[in-house]
C-alpha positions as CSV (number, residue, x, y, z in Angstrom):
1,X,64.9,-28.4,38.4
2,X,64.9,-24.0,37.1
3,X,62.8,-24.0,34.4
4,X,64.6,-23.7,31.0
5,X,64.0,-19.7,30.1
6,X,64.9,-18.8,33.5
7,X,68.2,-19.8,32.7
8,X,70.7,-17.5,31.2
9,X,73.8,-18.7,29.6
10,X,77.0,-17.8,28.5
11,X,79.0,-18.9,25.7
12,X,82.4,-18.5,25.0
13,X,84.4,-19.6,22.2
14,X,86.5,-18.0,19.4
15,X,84.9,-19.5,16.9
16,X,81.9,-17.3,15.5
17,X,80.2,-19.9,13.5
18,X,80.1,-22.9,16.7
19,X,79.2,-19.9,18.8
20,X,76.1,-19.1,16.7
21,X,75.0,-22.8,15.9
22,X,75.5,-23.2,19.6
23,X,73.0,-20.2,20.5
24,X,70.4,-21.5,18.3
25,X,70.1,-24.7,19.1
26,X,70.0,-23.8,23.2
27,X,67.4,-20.7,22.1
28,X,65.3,-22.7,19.7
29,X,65.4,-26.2,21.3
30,X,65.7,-25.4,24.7
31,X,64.0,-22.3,25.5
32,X,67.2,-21.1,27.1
33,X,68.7,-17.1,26.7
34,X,72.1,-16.8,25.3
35,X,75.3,-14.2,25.3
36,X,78.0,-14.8,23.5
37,X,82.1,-14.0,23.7
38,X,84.7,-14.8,21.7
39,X,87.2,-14.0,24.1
40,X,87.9,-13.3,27.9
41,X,87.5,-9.4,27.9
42,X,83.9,-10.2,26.0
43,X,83.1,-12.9,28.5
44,X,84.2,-10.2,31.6
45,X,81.9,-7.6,30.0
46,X,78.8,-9.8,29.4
47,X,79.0,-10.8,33.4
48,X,79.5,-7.3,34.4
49,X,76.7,-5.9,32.6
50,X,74.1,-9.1,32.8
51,X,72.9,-11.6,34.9
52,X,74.6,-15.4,34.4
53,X,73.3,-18.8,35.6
54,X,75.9,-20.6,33.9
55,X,79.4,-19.9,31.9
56,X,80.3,-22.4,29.1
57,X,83.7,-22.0,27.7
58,X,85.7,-23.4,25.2
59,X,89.4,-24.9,26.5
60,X,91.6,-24.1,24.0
61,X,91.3,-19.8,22.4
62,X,94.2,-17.7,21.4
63,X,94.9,-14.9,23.8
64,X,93.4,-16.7,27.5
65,X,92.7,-20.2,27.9
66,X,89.0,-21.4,29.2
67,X,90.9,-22.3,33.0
68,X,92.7,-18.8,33.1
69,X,89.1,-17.4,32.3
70,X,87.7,-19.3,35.2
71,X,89.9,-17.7,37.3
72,X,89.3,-14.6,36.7
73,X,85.5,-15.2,37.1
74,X,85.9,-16.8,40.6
75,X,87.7,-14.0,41.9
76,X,84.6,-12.1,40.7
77,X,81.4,-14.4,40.3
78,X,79.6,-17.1,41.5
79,X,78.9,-18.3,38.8
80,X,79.0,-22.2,37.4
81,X,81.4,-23.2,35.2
82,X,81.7,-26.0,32.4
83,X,84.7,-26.3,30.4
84,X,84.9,-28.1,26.9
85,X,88.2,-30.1,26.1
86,X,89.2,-31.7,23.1
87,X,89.5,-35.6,22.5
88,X,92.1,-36.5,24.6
89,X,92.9,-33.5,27.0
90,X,92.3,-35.9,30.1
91,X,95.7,-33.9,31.7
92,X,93.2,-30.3,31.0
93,X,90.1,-32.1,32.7
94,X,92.2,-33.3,36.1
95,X,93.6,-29.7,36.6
96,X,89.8,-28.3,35.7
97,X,88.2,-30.1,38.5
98,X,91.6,-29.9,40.9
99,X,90.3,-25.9,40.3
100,X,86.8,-25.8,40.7
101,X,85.2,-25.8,37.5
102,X,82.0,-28.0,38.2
103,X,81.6,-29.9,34.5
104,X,83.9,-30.5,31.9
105,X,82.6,-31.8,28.1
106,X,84.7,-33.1,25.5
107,X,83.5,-30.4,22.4
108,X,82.8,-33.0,19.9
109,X,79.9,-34.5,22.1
110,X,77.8,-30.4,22.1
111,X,78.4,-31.0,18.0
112,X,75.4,-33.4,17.1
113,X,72.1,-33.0,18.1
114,X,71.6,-36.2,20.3
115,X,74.5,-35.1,22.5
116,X,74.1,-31.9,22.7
117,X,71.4,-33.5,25.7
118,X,74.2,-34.3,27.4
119,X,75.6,-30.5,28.0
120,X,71.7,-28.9,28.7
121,X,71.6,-32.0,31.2
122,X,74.9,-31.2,32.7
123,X,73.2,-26.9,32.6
124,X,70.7,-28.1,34.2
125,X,72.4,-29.8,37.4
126,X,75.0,-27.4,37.7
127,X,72.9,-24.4,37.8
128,X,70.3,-26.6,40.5
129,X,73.2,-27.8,42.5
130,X,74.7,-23.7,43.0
131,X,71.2,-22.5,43.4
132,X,70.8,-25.5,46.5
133,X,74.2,-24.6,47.5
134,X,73.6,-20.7,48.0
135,X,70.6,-21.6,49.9
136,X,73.0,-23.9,52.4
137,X,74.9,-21.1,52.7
138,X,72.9,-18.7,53.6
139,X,71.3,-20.1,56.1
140,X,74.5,-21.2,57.3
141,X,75.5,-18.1,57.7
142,X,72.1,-16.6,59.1
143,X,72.4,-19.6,61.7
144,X,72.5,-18.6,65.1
145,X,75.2,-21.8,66.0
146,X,79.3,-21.7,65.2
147,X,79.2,-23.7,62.6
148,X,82.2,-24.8,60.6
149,X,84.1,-27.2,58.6
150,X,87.1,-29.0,59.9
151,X,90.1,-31.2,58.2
152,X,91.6,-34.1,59.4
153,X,94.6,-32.1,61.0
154,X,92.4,-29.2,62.9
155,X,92.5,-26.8,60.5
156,X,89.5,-25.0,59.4
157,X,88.4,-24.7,55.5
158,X,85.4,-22.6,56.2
159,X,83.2,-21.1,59.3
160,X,79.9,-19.2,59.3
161,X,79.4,-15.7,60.8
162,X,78.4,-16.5,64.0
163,X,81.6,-18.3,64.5
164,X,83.4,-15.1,63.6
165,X,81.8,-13.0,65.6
166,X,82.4,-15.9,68.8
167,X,85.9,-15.3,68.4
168,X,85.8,-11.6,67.4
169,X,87.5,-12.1,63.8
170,X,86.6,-11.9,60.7
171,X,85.6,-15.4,58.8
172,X,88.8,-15.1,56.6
173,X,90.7,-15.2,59.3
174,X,89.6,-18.2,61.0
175,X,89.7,-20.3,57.5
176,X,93.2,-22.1,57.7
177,X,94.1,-22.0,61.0
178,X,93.9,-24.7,63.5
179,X,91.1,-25.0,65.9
180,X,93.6,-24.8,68.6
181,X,94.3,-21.5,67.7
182,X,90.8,-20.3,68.8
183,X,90.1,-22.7,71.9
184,X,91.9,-24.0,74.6
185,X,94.0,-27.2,73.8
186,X,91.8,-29.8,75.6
187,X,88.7,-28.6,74.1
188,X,89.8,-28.2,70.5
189,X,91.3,-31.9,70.8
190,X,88.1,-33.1,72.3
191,X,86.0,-31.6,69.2
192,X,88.6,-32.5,66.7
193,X,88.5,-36.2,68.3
194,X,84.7,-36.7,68.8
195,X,85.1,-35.6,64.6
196,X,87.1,-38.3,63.6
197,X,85.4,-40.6,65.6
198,X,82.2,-39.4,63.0
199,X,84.0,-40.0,60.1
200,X,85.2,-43.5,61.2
201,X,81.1,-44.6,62.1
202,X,80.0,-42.2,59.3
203,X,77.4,-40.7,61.1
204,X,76.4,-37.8,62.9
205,X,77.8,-37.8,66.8
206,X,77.1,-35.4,69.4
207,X,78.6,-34.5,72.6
208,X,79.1,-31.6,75.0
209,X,82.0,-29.8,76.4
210,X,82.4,-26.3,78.6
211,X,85.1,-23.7,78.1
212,X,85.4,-22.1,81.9
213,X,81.6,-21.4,83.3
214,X,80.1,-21.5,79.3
215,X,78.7,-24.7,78.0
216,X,78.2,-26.3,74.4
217,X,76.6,-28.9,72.8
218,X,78.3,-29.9,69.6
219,X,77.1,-31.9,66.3
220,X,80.0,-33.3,64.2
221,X,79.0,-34.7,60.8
222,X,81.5,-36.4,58.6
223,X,82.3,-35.0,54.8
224,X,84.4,-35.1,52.1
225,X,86.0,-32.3,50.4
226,X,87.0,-32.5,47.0
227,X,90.3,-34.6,46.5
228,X,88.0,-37.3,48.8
229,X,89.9,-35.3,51.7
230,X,88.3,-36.0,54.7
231,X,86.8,-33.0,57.2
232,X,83.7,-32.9,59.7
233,X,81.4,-30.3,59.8
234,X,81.2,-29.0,63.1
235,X,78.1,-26.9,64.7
236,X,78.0,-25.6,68.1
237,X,75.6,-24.1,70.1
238,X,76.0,-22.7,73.6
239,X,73.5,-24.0,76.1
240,X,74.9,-22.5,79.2
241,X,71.8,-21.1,80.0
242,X,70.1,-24.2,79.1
243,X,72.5,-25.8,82.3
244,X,71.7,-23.2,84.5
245,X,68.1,-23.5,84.2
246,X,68.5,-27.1,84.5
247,X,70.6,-26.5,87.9
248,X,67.6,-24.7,88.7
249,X,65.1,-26.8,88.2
250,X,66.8,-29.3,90.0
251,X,67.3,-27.5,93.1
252,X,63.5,-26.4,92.7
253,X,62.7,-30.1,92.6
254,X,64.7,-30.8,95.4
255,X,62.9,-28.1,97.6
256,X,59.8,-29.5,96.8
257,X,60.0,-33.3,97.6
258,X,61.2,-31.6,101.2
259,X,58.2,-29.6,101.3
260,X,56.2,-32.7,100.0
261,X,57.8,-34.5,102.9
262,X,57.0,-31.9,105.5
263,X,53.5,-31.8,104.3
264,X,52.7,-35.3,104.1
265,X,54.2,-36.4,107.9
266,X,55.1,-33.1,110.0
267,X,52.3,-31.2,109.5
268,X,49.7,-33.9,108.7
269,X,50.9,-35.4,112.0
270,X,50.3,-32.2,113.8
271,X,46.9,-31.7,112.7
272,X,45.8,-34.9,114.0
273,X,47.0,-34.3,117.0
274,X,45.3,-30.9,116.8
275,X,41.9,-32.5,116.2
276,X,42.1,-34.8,118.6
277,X,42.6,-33.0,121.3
278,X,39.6,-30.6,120.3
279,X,38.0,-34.2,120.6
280,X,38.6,-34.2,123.8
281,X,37.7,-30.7,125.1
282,X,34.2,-31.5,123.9
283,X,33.4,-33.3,127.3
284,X,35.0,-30.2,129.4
285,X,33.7,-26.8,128.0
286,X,30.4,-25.8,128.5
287,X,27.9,-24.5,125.3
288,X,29.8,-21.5,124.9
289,X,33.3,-23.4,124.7
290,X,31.7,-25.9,122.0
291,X,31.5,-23.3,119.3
292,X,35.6,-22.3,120.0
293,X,36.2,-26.3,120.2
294,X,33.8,-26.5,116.5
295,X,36.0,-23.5,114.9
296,X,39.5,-25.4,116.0
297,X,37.8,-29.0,114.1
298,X,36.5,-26.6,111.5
299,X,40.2,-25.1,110.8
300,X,42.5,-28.2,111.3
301,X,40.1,-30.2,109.0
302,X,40.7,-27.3,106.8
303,X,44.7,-27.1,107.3
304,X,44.4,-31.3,106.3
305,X,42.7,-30.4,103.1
306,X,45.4,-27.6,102.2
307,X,48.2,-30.2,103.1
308,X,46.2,-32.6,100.8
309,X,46.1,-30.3,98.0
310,X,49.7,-29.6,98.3
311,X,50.8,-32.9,98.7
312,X,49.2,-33.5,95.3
313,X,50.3,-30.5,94.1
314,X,53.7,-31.5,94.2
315,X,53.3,-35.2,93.2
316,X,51.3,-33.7,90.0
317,X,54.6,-31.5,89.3
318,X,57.0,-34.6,89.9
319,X,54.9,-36.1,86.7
320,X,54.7,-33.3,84.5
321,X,57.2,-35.0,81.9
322,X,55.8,-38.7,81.7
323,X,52.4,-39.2,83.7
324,X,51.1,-42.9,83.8
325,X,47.2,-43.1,82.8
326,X,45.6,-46.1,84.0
327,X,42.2,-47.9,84.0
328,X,40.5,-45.9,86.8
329,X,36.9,-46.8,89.0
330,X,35.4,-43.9,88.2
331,X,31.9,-44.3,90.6
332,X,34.1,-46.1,93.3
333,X,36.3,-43.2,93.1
334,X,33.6,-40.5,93.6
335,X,31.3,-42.5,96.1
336,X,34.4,-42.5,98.3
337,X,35.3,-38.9,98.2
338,X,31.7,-38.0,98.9
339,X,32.0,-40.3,101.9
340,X,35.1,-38.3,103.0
341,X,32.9,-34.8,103.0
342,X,29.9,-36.4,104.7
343,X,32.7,-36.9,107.7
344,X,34.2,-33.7,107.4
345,X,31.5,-31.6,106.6
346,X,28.3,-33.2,108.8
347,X,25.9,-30.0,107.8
348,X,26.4,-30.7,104.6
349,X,23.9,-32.8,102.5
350,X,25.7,-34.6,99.8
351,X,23.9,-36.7,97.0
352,X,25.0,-39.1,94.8
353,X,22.6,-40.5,91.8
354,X,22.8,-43.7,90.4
355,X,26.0,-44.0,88.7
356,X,27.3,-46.4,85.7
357,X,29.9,-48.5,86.8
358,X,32.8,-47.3,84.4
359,X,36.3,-46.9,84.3
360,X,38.2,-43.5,82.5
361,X,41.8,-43.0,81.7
362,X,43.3,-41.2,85.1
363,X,45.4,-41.9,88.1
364,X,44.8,-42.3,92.0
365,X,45.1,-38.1,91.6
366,X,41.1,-38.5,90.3
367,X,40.3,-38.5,94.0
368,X,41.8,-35.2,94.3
369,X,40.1,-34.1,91.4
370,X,36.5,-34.9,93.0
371,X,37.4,-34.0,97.2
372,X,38.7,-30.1,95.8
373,X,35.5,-29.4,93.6
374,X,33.2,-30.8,97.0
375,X,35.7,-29.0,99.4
376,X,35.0,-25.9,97.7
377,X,31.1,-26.7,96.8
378,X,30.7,-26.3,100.8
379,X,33.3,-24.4,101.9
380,X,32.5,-21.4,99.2
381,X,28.8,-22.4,100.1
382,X,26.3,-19.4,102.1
383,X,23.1,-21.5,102.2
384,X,21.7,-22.4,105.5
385,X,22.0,-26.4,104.7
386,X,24.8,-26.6,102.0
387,X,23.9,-29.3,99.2
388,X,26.0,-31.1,96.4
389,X,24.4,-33.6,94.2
390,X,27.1,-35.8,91.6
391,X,25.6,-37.2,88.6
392,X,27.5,-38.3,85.3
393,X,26.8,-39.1,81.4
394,X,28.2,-41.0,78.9
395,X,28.8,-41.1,75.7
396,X,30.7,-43.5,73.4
397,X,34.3,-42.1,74.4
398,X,33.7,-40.1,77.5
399,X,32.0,-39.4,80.6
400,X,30.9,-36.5,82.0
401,X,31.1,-35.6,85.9
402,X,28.6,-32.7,86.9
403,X,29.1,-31.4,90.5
404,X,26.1,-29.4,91.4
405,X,26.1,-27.2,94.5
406,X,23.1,-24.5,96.1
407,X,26.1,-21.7,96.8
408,X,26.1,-18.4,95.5
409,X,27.1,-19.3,92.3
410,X,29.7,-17.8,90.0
411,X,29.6,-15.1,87.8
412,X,30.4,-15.4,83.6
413,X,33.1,-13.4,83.7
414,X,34.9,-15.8,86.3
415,X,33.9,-19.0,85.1
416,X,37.3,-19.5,82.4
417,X,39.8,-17.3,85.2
418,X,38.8,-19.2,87.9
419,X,41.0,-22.2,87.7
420,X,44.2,-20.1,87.4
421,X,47.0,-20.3,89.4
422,X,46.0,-18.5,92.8
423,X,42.2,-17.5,91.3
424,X,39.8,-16.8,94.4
425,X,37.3,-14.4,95.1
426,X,37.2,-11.1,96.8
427,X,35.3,-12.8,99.9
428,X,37.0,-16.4,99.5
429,X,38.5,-18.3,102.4
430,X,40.8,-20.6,100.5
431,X,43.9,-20.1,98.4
432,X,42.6,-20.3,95.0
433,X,45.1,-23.3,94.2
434,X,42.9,-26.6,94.9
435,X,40.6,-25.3,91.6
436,X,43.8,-24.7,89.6
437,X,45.0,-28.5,90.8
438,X,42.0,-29.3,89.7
439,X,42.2,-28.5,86.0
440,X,46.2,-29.4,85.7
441,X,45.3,-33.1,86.7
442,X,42.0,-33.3,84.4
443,X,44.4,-31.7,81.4
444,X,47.2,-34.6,82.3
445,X,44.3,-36.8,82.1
446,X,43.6,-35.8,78.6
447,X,40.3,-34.4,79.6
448,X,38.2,-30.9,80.4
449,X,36.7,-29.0,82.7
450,X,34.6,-26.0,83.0
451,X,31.7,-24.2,84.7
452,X,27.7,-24.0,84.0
453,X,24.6,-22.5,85.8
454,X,22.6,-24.8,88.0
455,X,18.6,-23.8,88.8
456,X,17.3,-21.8,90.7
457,X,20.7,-21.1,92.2
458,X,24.2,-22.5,92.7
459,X,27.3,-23.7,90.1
460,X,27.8,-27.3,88.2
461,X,31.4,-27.7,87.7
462,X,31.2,-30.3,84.6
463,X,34.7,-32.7,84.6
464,X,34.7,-34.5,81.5
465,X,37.3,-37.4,81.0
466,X,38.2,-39.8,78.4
467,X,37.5,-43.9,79.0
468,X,40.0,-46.5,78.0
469,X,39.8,-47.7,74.5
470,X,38.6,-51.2,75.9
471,X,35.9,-49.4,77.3
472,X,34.2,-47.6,74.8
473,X,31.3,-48.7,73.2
474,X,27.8,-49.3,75.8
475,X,26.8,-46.1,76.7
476,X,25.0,-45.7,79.8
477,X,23.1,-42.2,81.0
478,X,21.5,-41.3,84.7
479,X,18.5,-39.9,84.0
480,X,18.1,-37.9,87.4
481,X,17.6,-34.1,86.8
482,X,20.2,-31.4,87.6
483,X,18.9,-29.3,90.5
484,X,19.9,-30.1,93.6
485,X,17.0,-32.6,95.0
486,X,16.2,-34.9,92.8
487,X,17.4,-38.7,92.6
488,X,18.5,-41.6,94.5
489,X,20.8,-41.1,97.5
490,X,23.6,-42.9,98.4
């Protein structure tokens, strides 16, 4: 509720003597600022020259009556207005709120102290209920939606701004005239239907419709304008944008499960083929053709990781609204990728320490996770003998993956850019999009990923991923050190 002295109030009455007893009691009791009027022309003065939170006005005075004094402050003001009757002017009452007028009193209740109560109460709730319904309004009209009240019949009792400028008229002009007179028949029928059908489930319903190549999405909320007359409010916004984007994206998604299709069979398929018959030159070139027969393995082992990162490239896109966690074999997970490498890459030295046998929250993605950051540990790497070692740590909720490698390393002011969409360096071979694969499927996993120094020489990139809640609790550490020959093989 205002506080009391912030309100100011008017009084009018033509007598003097009620006017003053009235004043005193509001000032003295209530903390409330008075003006007084003992007439209409008073009362229009007073409102012109001061601010008003609320008008109190006798019924019956000699010259203008309390309603035709309400009328000539609506035209002007917006200000609430209570009326006092006498005993038995029920007939006055009914054509006061017919009007308008907010509150009506009988005058012999304000008389006494214990009732006057009753009209600071009624102040009170008149003045909080304009105040709440200016706010409405404005933002109503600052809203960037059509938003408008409809009858019944279609006609409109009241639209915002933005409606106005929609149709390029001015808000008076739209309020009483039908809906149909501004929209094309089957669309103002639809909206005028969809608000009955609000009114009759007296709730909120929403729905769509299009008007030639625009599209809208509509609100319709029942109300009830005074006389219990029944209306909807209506709010639309458009969204045609909204659709073609969503045409878009669908198109987009279309073009990728073909390219994911292409990748995963076509290509794959080819690249077998590929190495396989470098396979098979081995036993017909002489020392100088095995290093060309090498290169081809080299590059179509490469072309099946690219085709691997793009098939999960795509498959990590298809789930970027609703991914699926699951209870994941962590150290099954990486002792198979490292398996993969030793295959591929048979120069390399890959090590694995003694890992804890625990599950994290992920997906069969992990193992993409885990064969990019090797891929690129010996791909990127300019040793004579490259060498990865995998170790983890654990801690109550997580574990900790560090991939170790004896490369070049990677300087500070790469280590946050480098998992960026396309990120490689000046001399890289690769495309820069298996590391930012990398740290889209550790963010869907709810985990992190980032880059350290390892000694003497080389990178750790550190994956750290959440276990399951049924998981948590022993915590289990390797206790191998970090540098690249140290612990247990596997």
């Amino acid at each position: 509720m205002p506080r009391d002295e912030s309100l100011s109030i008017l009084l009018v009455d033509d007598s003097a003597f009620f006017l003053s007893l009235l004043a005193d009691k509001l000032e003295s009791q209530y903390r409330m600022t008075t003006m007084t009027a003992t007439n209409a022309a008073e009362a229009m003065v007073e409102l012109s020259e001061g601010s008003v939170d609320c008008i109190v006005s006798d019924y019956r005075m000699p010259e203008t009556t309390g309603l035709e004094l309400y009328e000539m402050v609506a035209d002007q003001y917006d200000v609430p207005f209570i009326l006092l009757t006498s005993e038995g002017d029920e007939e006055i009452a009914s054509r006061a709120i017919s009007m308008g007028i907010d509150e009506y009193l009988q005058k012999q209740s304000v008389r006494e102290d214990e009732p006057l109560k009753l009209l600071v109460n009624r102040i009170r709730t008149v003045v909080e209920q304009r105040r709440a319904q200016r706010k409405y309004e404005r933002l109503v009209d600052n809203s960037p939606d059509e938003i408008s009240q409809i009858s019944v019949d279609g006609k409109i009792l009241a639209a915002n701004e933005t409606m106005a400028t929609a149709f390029n008229v001015s808000q008076a002009e739209l309020v009483g005239q039908p809906l149909s007179a501004f929209l094309p028949d089957e669309v103002a029928s639809r909206r005028l239907e969809e608000g009955k059908r609000a009114i009759a489930a007296g709730s909120a319903v929403t729905f769509q419709d299009s008007i030639g190549v625009r599209h809208f999405h509509n609100i319709a909320v029942p109300l009830s304008t005074t006389g219990d007359v029944d209306s909807m409010q209506l709010v639309t916004r458009e969204i045609t944008l909204q659709k073609r984007n969503e045409r878009e994206l669908e198109q987009k998604s279309e073009k990728l499960a073909m390219i994911n299709r292409i990748v995963r069979h076509d290509i794959n398929n080819d690249v077998q083929l590929l190495t396989g018959w470098a396979d098979r030159l081995k036993d017909h070139v002489d020392e100088a053709g095995m290093d060309t027969v090498e290169r081809i393995e080299d590059t179509g082992n490469h072309i099946a990781e690219l085709t691997a990162i793009a098939r999960d490239f795509v498959e990590s896109l298809e789930d970027d609204t609703d991914i699926a966690l699951e209870r994941t074999d962590l150290s099954r997970t990486l002792e198979a990728e490292a398996n993969k490498k030793r295959t591929t890459y048979e120069d390399a030295k890959i090590v694995v320490d003694d890992l804890p046998r625990v599950e994290v929250r992920a997906n069969e993605l992990l193992a993409s996770v885990f064969g990019n950051l090797l891929s690129n540990a010996i791909r990127h790497n300019d040793s004579e003998q490259p060498e990865v070692r995998i170790r983890s740590k654990e801690t109550d909720t997580n574990v900790s993956v560090r991939v170790a490698d004896n490369g070049p390393g990677i300087r500070d002011d790469r280590k946050d850019s480098i998992f960026g969409k396309g990120s490689k360096g000046p001399e890289s071979p690769g495309t820069g999009v298996g590391l930012h694969l990398v740290a889209a499927l550790v963010d869907k996993f709810g985990g992190d990923v980032w880059i350290e120094d390892n000694e003497p020489h080389g990178a750790v990139f550190v994956v750290e991923l959440p276990k399951p809640p049924g998981n948590r609790g022993t915590v289990g550490t390797s206790t191998a050190g970090e540098g690249t020959d140290s612990g247990t093989a596997r």
